[in-house]
C-alpha positions in Angstrom: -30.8 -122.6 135.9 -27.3 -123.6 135.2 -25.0 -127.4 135.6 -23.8 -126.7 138.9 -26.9 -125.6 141.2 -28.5 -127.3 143.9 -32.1 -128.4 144.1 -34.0 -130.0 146.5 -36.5 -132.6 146.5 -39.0 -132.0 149.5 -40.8 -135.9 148.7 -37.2 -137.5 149.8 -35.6 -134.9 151.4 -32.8 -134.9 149.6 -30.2 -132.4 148.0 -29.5 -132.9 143.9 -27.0 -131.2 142.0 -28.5 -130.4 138.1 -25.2 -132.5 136.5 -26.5 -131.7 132.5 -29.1 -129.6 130.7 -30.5 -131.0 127.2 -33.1 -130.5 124.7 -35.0 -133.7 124.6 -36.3 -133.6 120.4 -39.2 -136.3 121.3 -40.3 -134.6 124.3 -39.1 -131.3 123.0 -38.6 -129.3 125.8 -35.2 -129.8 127.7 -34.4 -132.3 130.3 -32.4 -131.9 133.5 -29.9 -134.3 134.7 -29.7 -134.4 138.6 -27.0 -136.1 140.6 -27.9 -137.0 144.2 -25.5 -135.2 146.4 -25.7 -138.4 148.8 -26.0 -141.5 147.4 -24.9 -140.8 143.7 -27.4 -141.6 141.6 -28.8 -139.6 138.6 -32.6 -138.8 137.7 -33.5 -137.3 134.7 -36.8 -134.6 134.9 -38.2 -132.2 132.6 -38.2 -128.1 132.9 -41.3 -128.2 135.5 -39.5 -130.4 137.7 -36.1 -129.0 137.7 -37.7 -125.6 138.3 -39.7 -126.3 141.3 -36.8 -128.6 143.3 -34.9 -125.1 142.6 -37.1 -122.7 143.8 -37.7 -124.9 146.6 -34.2 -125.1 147.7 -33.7 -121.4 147.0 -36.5 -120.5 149.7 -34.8 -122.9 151.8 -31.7 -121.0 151.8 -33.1 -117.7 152.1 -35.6 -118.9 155.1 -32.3 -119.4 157.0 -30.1 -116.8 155.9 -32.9 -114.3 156.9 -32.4 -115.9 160.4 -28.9 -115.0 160.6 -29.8 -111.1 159.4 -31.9 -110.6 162.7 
């Protein structure tokens, strides 16, 4: 994952940008900045959390680009 990609949050239903990527030293694993992409505000989550709100907005946008293919 990379600053820049898109995530989605299926609780809210809203669309987060990851805005920073950083190794956390107590927590030691790294933590994910994410930006809301409509209200503004910015969450911090670890790897786990990052990773799923990606995949999840990944199948997303494959679910309905497969629609256009047909």
């Amino acid at each position: 994952m990379n600053i820049g990609d898109l995530c989605w949050d299926m609780v809210t239903e809203t669309m987060w940008i990851i805005s920073d990527i950083w190794w956390c030293t107590v927590a030691e694993d790294y933590k994910y900045d994410l930006t809301s992409v409509t209200f503004g505000a910015t969450i911090v989550t670890n790897d786990q959390v990052a990773i799923c709100m990606r995949a999840d907005f990944l199948k997303r946008t494959n679910s309905v680009l497969d629609k256009y293919d047909e």
